[in-house]
C-alpha positions in Angstrom: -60.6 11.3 16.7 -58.8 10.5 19.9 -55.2 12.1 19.8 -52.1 10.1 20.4 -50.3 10.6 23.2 -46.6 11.6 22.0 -45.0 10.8 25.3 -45.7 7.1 24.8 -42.6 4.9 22.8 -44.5 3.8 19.8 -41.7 1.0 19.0 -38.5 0.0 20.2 -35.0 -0.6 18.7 -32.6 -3.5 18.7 -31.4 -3.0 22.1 -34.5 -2.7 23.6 -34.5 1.3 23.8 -37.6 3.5 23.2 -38.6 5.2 20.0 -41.4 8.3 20.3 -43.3 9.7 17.0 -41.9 12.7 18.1 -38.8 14.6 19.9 -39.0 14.4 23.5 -38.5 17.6 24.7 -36.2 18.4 28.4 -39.3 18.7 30.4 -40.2 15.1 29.3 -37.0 14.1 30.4 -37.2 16.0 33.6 -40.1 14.7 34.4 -39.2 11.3 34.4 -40.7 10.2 31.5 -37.9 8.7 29.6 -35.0 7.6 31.1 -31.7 7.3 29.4 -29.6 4.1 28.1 -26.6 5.3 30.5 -28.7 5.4 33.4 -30.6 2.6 32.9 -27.1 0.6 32.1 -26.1 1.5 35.6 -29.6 1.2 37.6 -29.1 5.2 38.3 -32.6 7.1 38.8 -30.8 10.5 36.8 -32.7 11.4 33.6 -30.0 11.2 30.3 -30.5 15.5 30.0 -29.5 15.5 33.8 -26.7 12.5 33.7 -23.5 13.8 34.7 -20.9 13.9 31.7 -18.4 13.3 33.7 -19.6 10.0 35.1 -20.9 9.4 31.4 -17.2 9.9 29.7 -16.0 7.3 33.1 -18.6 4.2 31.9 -18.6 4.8 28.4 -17.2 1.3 27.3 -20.6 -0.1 29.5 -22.5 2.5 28.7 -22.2 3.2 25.2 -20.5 0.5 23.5 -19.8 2.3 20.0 -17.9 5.4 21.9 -13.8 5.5 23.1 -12.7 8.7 25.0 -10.5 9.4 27.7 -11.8 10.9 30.9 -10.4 14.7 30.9 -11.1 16.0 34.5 -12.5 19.7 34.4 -9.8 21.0 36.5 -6.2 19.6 35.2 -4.0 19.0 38.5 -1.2 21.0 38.6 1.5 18.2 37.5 -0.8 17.7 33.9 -0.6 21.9 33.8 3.0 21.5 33.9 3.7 18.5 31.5 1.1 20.2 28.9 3.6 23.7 29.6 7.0 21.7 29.4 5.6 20.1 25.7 4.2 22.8 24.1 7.5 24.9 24.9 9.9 21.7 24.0 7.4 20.8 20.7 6.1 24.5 19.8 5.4 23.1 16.0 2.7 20.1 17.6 -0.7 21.3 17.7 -1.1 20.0 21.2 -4.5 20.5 23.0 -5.5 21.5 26.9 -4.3 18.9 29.0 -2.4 17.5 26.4 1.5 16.3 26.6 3.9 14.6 24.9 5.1 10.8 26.5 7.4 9.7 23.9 9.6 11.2 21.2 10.7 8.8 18.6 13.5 9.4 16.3 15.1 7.3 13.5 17.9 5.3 14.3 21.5 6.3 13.2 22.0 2.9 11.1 19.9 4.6 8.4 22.4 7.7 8.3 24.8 4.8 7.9 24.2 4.4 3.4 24.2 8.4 2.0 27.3 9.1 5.2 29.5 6.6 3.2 28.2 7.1 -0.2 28.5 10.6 0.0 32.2 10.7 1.6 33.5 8.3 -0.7 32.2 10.2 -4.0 34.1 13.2 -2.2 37.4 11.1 -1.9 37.5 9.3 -4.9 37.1 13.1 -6.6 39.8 14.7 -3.9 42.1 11.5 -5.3 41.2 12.5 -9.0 41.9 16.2 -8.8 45.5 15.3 -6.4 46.2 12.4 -9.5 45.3 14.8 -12.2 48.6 14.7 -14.6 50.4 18.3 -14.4 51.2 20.7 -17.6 53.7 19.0 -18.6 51.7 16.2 -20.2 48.5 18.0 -20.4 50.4 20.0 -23.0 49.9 19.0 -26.5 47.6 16.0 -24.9 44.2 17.8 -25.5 43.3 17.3 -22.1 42.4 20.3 -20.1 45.1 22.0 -18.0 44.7 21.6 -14.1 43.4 25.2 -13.7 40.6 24.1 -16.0 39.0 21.5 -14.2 40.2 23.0 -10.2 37.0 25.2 -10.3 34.5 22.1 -11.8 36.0 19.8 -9.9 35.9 22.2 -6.1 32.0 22.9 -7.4 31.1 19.3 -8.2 33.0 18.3 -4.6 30.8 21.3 -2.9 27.5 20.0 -4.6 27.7 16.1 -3.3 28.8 17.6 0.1 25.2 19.6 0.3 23.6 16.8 -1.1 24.6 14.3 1.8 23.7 17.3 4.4 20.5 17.4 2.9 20.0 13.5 3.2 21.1 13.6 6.5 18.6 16.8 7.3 15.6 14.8 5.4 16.5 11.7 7.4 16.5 13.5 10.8 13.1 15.2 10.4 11.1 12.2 10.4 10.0 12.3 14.2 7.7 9.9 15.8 5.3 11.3 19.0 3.2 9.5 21.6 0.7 11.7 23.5 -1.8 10.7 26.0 -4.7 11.4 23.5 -2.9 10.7 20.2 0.1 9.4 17.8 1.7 12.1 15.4 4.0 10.7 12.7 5.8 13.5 11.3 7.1 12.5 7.7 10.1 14.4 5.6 9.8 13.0 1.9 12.3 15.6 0.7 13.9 18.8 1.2 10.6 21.2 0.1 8.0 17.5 0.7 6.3 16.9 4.4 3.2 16.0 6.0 2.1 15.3 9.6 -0.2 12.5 10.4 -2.6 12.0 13.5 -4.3 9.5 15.2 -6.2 9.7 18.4 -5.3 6.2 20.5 -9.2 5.6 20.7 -8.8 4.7 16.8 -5.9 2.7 16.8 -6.7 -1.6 16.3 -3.3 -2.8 16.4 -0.1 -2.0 17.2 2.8 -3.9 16.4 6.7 -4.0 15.3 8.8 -5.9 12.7 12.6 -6.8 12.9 13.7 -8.5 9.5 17.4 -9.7 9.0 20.9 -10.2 10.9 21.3 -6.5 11.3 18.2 -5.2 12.7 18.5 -7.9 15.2 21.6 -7.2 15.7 21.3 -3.1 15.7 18.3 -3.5 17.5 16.0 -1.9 15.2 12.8 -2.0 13.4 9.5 -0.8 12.0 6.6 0.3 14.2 3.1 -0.6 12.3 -0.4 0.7 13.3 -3.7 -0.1 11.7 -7.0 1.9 12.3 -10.6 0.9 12.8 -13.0 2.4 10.2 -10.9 2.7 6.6 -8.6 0.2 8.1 -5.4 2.5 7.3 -1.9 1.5 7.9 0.9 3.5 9.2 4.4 2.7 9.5 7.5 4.3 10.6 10.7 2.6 9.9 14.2 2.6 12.1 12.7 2.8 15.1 15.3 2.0 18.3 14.1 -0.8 20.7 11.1 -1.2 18.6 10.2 -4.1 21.0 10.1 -1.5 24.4 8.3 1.4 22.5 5.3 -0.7 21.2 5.3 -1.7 25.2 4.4 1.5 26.4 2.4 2.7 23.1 0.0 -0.5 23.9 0.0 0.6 27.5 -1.2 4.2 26.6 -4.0 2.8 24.0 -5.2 0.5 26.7 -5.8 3.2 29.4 -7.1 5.9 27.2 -9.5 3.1 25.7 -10.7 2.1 29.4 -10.8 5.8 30.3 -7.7 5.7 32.7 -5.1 8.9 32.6 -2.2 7.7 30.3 1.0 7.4 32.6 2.9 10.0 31.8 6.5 8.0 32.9 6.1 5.0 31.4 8.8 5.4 29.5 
């Protein structure tokens, strides 16, 4: 029985690549036996086990249509050392990684402190004006209403309570924080006082980015919502009272198109 020769494709794929009954080992590859889809994409007479990564990560949208990265240079030049030092001290609790840095940080816009500030101070004057108003002992007397001394301590208690309850609006409000790297987006999110969670997205994932402005005031104000949707499970984020929503989607487009196309993401495009 003759044996097959397992260096020989016995089919090919869709794209016109070789398929063996068997692994092809490095000294198949080293001996020229198979070249790779990258180097036959390019006309270059390197083997795929010898093809330079470097050059690989540089024509990946040509080479290897499926794959987004960014090209990461083995040696980082001294001005990315520096912008990766200056984040990671300025944003210790981001989870940033070698080379990494941080372009923009978003924060929500003051309008939205605008509701619990007034809510909150007028509860605490319209109870100030009760407890000055309150009648005196002289008809409290015999009235069956509590004396003033009664309701001083329940009323400087309530008054105390809606005070730390606006602080902690305006704390919860504060916290949501909005970050643009030159890999990836992280959406910080405070639901509560004891409720957050961080989200991340590498740019290479994101399909669409976009903002809304709705009504007289946000147009006015100049505010909006930020909205980004993800290949794959098609998730959507959002992150509302954004400032000059309009000029931050600018330069978060920017940065997804160059990490896309494998340029560095400018670092002052803000």
């Amino acid at each position: 029985m003759k044996q097959e020769d397992l260096n020989k494709p016995v089919a090919y794929d869709s794209e016109g690549r070789p398929l063996y009954a068997a692994p092809q080992t490095h000294e198949s590859f080293a001996k020229g036996q198979s070249d790779s889809y990258v180097s036959k994409a390019h006309g270059i007479d390197t083997n795929g086990h010898d093809y330079d990564p470097k050059l690989r990560v540089q024509n990946a949208e040509a080479n290897e249509p499926h794959r987004v990265g960014a090209v990461r240079p083995i040696h980082m030049s001294d001005e990315i050392q520096k912008l990766c030092e200056e984040s990671r001290k300025q944003y210790p609790a981001l989870n940033l990684s070698d080379g990494e840095f941080v372009i923009l940080d978003i924060k929500r816009h003051p309008i939205g402190l605008f509701l619990p500030v007034v809510a909150t101070g007028a509860a605490l004057l319209a109870s100030a004006a009760a407890l000055i108003l309150y009648p005196g002992s002289d008809i409290t007397d015999g009235s069956g209403l509590p004396s003033f001394n009664q309701v001083l301590l329940p009323a400087l208690l309530f008054m105390i309570l809606l005070g730390v309850g606006g602080l902690i609006a305006v704390w919860v409000y504060l916290q949501n924080q909005f970050f643009l790297t030159n890999e990836s987006v992280v959406q910080e999110i405070q639901h509560g006082l004891f409720s957050r969670h961080e989200q991340t997205v590498s740019l290479g994932s994101i399909e669409d980015a976009s903002f809304r402005q709705v009504g007289i005031f946000q147009t006015m104000f100049n505010y909006g919502t930020i909205r980004l949707s993800t290949e794959g499970e098609e998730t959507t984020y959002r992150f509302a009272f954004v400032a000059d929503p309009r000029k931050q989607i600018a330069i978060l487009n920017n940065a997804i198109e160059s990490f896309k196309n494998g340029r560095p993401v400018d670092p002052y495009e803000t």
